[in-house]
Structure formats: C-alpha cells, structure tokens
ZAMARGU-4260 file (C-alpha; in steps of 0.2 Angstrom, whole numbers, plus 5000, padded with zeros to 4 digits):
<rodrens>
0) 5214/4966/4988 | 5218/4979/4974 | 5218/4969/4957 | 5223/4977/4938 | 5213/4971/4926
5) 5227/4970/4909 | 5221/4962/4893 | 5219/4971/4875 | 5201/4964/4872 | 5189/4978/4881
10) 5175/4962/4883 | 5188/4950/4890 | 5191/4965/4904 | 5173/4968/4906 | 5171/4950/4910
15) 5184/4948/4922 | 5177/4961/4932 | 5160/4955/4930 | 5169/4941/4939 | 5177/4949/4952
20) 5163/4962/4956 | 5154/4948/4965 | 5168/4944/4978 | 5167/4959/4992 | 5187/4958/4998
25) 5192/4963/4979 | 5191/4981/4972 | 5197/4981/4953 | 5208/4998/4955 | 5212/5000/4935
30) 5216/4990/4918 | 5228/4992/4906 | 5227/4986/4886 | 5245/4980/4884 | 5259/4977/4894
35) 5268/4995/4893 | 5252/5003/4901 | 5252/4988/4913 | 5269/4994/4918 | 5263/5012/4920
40) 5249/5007/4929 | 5257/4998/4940 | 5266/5011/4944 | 5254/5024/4945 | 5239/5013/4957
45) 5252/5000/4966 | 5240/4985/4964 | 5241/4971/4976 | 5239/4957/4961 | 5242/4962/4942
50) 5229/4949/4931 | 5238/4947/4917 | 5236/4942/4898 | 5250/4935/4889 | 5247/4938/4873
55) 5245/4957/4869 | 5254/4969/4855 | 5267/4982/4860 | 5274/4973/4875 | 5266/4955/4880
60) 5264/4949/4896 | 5276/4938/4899 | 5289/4955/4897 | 5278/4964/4907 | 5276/4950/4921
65) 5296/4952/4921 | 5297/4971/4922 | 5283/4972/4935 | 5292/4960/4948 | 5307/4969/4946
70) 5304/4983/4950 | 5289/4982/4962 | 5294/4965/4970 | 5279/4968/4981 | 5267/4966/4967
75) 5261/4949/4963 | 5255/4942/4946 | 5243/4930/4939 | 5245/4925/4920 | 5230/4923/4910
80) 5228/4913/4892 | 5218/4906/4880 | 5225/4887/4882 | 5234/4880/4895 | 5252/4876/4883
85) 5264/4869/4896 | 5277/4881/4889 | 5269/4897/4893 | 5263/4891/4908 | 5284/4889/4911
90) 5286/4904/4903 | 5276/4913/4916 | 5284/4907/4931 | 5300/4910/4925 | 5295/4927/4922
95) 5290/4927/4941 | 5271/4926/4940 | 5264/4918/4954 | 5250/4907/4945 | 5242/4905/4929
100) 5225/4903/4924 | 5216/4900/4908 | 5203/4911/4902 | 5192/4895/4899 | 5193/4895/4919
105) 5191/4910/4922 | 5173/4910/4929 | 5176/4898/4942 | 5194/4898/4945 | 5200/4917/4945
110) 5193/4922/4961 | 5199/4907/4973 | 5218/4910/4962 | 5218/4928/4969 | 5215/4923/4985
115) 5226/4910/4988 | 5239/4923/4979 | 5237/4937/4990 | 5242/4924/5004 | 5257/4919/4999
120) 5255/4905/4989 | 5264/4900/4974 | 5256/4884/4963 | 5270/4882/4951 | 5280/4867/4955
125) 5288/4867/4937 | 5279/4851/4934 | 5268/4851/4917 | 5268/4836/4911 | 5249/4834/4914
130) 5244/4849/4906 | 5234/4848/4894 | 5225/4859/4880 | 5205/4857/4881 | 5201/4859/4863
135) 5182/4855/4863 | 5180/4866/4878 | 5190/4879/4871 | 5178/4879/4856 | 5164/4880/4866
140) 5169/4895/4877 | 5174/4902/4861 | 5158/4900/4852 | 5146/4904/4868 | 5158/4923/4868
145) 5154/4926/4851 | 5136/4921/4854 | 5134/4933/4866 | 5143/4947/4857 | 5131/4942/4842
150) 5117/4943/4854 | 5121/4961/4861 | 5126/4968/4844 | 5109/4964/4839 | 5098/4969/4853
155) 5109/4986/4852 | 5105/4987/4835 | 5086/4985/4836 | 5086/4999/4849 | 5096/5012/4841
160) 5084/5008/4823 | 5066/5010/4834 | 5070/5023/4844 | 5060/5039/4842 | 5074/5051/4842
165) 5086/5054/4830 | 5103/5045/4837 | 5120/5049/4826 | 5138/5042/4833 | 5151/5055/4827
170) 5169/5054/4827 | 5182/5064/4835 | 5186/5073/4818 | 5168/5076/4816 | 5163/5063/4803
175) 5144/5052/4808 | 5147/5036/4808 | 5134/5029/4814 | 5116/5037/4809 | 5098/5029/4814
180) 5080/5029/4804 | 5073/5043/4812 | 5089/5054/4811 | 5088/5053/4792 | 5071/5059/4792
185) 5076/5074/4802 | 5088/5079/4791 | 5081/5072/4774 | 5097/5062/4771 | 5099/5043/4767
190) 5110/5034/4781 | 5124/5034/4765 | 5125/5052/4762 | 5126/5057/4780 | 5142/5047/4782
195) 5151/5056/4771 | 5148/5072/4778 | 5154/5079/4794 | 5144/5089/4808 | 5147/5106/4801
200) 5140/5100/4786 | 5123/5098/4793 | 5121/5112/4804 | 5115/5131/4803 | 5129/5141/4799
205) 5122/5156/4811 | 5126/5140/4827 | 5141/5132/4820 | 5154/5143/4831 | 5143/5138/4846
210) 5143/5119/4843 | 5163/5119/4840 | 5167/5128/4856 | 5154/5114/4867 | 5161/5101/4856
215) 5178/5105/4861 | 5174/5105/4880 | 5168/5090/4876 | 5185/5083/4868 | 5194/5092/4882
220) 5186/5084/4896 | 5178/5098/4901 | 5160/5093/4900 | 5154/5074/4897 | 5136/5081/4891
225) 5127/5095/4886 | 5110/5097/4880 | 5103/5113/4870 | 5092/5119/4856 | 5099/5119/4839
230) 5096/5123/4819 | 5101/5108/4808 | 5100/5110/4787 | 5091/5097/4779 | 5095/5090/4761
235) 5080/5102/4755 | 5087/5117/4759 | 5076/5120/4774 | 5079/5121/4792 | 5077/5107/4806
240) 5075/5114/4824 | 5081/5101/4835 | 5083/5098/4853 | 5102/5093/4853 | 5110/5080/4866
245) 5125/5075/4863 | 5137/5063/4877 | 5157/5060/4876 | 5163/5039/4877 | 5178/5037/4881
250) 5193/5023/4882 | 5200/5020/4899 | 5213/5031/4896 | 5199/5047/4897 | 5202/5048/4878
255) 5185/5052/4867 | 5181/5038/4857 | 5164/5045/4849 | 5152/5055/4854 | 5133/5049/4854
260) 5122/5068/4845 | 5103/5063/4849 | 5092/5075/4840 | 5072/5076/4844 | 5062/5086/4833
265) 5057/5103/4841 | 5046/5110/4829 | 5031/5099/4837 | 5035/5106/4853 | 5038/5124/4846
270) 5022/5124/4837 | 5010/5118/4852 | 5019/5131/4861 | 5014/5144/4848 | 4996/5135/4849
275) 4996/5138/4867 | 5000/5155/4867 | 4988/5159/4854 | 4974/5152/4863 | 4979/5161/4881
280) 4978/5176/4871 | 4963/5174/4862 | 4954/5167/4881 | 4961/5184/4887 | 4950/5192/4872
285) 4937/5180/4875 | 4937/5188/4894 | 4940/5205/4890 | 4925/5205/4879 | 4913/5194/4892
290) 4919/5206/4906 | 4914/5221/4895 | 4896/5215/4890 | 4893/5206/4907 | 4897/5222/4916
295) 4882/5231/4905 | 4869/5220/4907 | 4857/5223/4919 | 4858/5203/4925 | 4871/5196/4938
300) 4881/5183/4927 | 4894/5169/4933 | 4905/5154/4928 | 4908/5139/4939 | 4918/5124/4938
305) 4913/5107/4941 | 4922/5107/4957 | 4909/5119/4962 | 4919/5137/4963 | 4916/5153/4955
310) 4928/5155/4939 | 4922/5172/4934 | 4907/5184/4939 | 4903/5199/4933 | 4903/5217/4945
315) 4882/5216/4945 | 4883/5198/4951 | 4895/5203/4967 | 4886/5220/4970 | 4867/5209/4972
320) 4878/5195/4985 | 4884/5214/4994 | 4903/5205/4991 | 4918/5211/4983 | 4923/5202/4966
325) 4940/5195/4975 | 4927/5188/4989 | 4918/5177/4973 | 4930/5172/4959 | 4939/5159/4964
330) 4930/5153/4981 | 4917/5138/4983 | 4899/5141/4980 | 4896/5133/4999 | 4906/5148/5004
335) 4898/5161/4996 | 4879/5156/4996 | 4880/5151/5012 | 4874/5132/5017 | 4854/5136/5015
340) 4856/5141/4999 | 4869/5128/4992 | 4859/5113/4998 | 4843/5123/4990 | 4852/5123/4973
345) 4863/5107/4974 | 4851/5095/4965 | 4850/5113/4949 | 4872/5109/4950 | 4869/5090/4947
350) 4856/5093/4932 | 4868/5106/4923 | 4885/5094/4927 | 4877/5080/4918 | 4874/5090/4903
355) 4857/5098/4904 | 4851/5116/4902 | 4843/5120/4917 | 4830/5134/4921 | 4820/5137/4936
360) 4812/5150/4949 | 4815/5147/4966 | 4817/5157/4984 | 4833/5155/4994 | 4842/5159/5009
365) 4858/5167/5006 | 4872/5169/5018 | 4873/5190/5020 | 4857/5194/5009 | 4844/5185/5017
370) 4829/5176/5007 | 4827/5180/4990 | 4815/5174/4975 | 4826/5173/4958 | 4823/5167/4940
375) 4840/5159/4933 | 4846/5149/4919 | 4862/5138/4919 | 4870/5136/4903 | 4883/5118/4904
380) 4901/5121/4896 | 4911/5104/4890 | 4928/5100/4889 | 4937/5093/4873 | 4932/5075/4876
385) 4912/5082/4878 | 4911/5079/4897 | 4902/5095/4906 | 4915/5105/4916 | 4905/5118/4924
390) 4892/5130/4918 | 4886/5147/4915 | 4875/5154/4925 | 4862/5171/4923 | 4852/5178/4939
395) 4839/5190/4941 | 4830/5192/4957 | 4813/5195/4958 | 4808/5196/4973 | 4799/5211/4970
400) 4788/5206/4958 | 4787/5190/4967 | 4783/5198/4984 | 4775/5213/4983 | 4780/5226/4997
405) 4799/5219/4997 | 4812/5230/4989 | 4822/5223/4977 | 4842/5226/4977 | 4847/5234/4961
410) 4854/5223/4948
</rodrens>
C-alpha cells in the first residue's frame, strides 16, 4: 500500500516512517506539513491511506480528513493525536476517517491499523465511552521524545565543534548561522562576529561573482553540491586559501533550507606541493650535475635500490657491461650481471643494505663480458627514517694489472 505521511512536526514524520519502513507491503509515497498540502498531495500521488494529524496550522486534520474523502472517495484515512479525547476520536469518524490512533501507539499499533484499513475495515462503532486519556504514559512518551532529541542535538553538537574542518550553516540570504571552532580560526573571526556578516563578507572580492552564480544553482535546484578552491578574507586583512564544499538542505517541498560551506585549509596542501616541486627540481639538478661528473670520470659508477635494480649508471658503467644505458637503468642487477656474478656479489648487496660501507676486490663471471677481476666500493644511501635504501656503487676493473697478458676494456 501507498501511505502519506501528514504531520507539521518533521521528527513525528521521521518516526512514522521509521515505523513503517520495517513492513515490506508499505511504501511511504510522500508527506505533507499541514492539511492544505495533504489535500495537494493527495491529489498529486493518489495514496491508498492518508496518515493523518489532527492538529496542525493552516488547515487541521479533521477538515482535511473531510475534503480528502470527498473528493477522492477512494482514499482512505487514519487519524493521528496526541491523547485518545473521545470527542476527536468522533470528530474523525464523522469526518470520514476510517480509524484513529494515538501517537502514544504508534509503535505498535500503526502498522496492523493500516493493514486492517487497506482491507476494508472500519473500527468506529461510535462507542467511546471507554476511552480513556493515558496521562502518565503520555508523559513518558513525551519525555523519552525529548530525551532523544536532547541526545541527538548534543552528539551533533560534539561533532560539528571537533571536526578538523571548518563547517558554517548559512542561510538562503547569505547570512552564517551556524559557525564551528575551526571555522573561526580560518578566518580569524569569533563565532559572534561571523554571524553578523554574510558570505560576501568574507570572501575575496576577485571570487565573489563566481561563488554567487554556484550559489544560485544551488538555490535553483540546479546542483545540490559543488566542491572548488577559493580565497576567504580573514579579520586581519590577509587571505585564507581554502578548499570550499558547500551542500544544499532542503524541506520536502525541494525548498533550500540552508546550506552547510565546509572550508579545509589549503595552504598546507599548497605549500607541500610547492615543497614537492622544489625538491623534483633540485633532484633534477642533483642528476644533472652526477650525470655530468660521472660521465668524466674515468670509473663506471651506479645507483641501486634496495629491491636490487639499477636506478642510475653512468655512460662508462654501460660501455664496460658492452650494454646500452636503457638496457641498465631500471632493470634487476640479476638481469644484468647475469646469475654468476649476482650470487658472487649477493652477500657485498646484504653488508651495504644493512648499513655498512663496503669495499672489496674480487673476480666475477659476467653475463656478456666473461670473468673479470674488479676493485669497487659501495657507498649505502638512507631514507628519512635512516633505514638504507640502496647504495652507490664505483667499479674499476683490473683485470689487467691483476692478470698480466689480458687486456682490459677501456673504462
């Protein structure tokens, strides 16, 4: 069945249809906040059942419960109130609802109501004599409601002062009502002072015009959210880059209550990115300058990580391996070498991984060169935290000198 939720108190309809959302054979097409838009709606979604609050400004809903059964007899309607008076319970049948139950009820007796409703049944027999208004349970419904809004109010609360951005709710003429801690701080303003102002008060002049035009397609319906980089003045005088979010709430009627800004602080991010840049060009320097030198040194030089691959060699390095650079830089040592000579040198990769300078001579089997005596000396680097993260490496063949009567490559 299609049921319309009508009630003028926004948590009374969230509860009914917390209620109802647990029974699969309803579907909650719509609510209204008085008896006009009841009407309206009504006529607009065609519910099966109307559930129906009696006492509700403009038009209640004992007028309402008239005007819908008139004119759309094939809509039924289930009166809701606080207490169960005998008179408005008459009231409402009179008026042609088909059953009444009180809100006090409502968590248990609602559902089975609609139900026995949507086949046919009417439960006013026009006897009320044994009606009779549960105070103390009234009382304590009462009580455990506003409880529970206490309770919501304040973990909402909590949230919106802790959080790490800046949050501000602003009203559809622009005015903050609503700012949190860290807001303030961004904009060097006391929670007081912003809410006199509105939002054009506190941004850069140069993206005024572009905030007015995204807040009206938010206001229009347009967009419900946007997200974008913005300038914000601060009481000092100076400017606040922020990372802007800001989201549209609206009534049921599509019509913009507030809108929630949340503001982050982009200068962090803006000034790691300029750190960032900075040191990718200074490591392109850094490289320039080791190709350069490395490239004129009569030694074959190299970088390696600690997941053993080439991360830079120089031109004398690939000409003693008789391979092309793009053959090297970025391939596994294992690959390179060849196996003989990894497994010759893997136990030189574990001393200079765990932190040592290591020097030694040695001759080894190379993959394309055959066996060659060297003199090298590995150099670890570290990352920030100190850990080694590879090492430098300088090779000279001496195989020559080593092994008189064998030529040596060139360096």
């Amino acid at each position: 069945m299609r049921v319309l939720i009508v009630d003028d108190q926004e948590f009374i309809r969230r509860g009914i249809r917390a209620v109802l959302s647990d029974a699969e054979d309803i579907e909650v097409c719509g609510e209204a906040v008085d008896g006009r838009e009841a009407i309206t709606k009504t006529r607009q979604l065609r519910p099966d059942i109307v559930v129906m609050d009696i006492s509700m400004p403009r038009l209640d809903g004992i007028e309402a419960t008239r005007e819908i059964r008139h004119s759309f007899p094939a809509v039924r309607v289930l009166t809701l109130s606080q207490y169960e008076l005998p008179d408005v319970m008459k009231e409402a049948l009179e008026a042609g609802a088909a059953t009444h139950v009180s809100k006090i009820y409502v968590w248990t007796q609602l559902v089975p109501a609609l139900r026995r409703v949507q086949m046919g049944h009417r439960f006013f027999d026009g006897n009320f004599a044994g009606a009779e208004v549960e105070w103390g349970e009234v009382r304590r419904t009462r009580a455990v409601l506003e409880k529970a809004l206490r309770d919501s109010e304040e973990r909402f609360r909590r949230t919106f002062d802790v959080t790490a951005a800046g949050i501000g709710h602003v009203g559809d003429d622009g005015r903050w009502l609503r700012v949190n801690k860290r807001f303030c701080e961004i904009v060097g303003y006391s929670e007081e002072e912003i809410q006199k102002l509105k939002t054009q008060d506190l941004m850069h002049p140069a993206d005024f015009q572009a905030d007015l035009r995204e807040t009206e397609r938010l206001l229009t319906g347009e967009i419900d959210h946007l997200a974008t980089e913005k300038r914000m003045l601060r009481k000092d005088g100076s400017v606040a880059l922020v990372q802007l979010n800001a989201h549209a709430v609206r009534d049921e009627r599509g019509k913009v209550k507030y809108y929630i800004r949340v503001a982050e602080d982009a200068r962090e991010r803006q000034e790691a990115e300029e750190r960032l840049a900075q040191a990718k060009h200074e490591l392109q320097v850094a490289a320039g300058h080791l190709d350069f030198v490395g490239d004129r040194l009569a030694l074959a030089l190299n970088r390696c990580s600690r997941d053993l691959k080439y991360v830079w060699a120089n031109q004398n390095y690939a000409n003693w391996l008789e391979r092309p650079l793009e053959k090297i830089v970025g391939h596994s040592i294992l690959d390179v070498l060849g196996k003989q000579a990894f497994q010759g040198l893997r136990h030189r990769f574990d001393q200079v991984l765990a932190g040592e300078r290591v020097e030694y001579e040695d001759r080894l089997q190379y993959e394309g060169i055959g066996a060659r005596r060297i003199s090298a000396a590995y150099m670890p680097t570290f990352d920030a935290s100190g850990v080694a993260d590879g090492w430098v490496a300088m090779i000279q063949d001496i195989t020559a000198r080593a092994e008189p009567g064998r030529a040596e490559l060139p360096a």
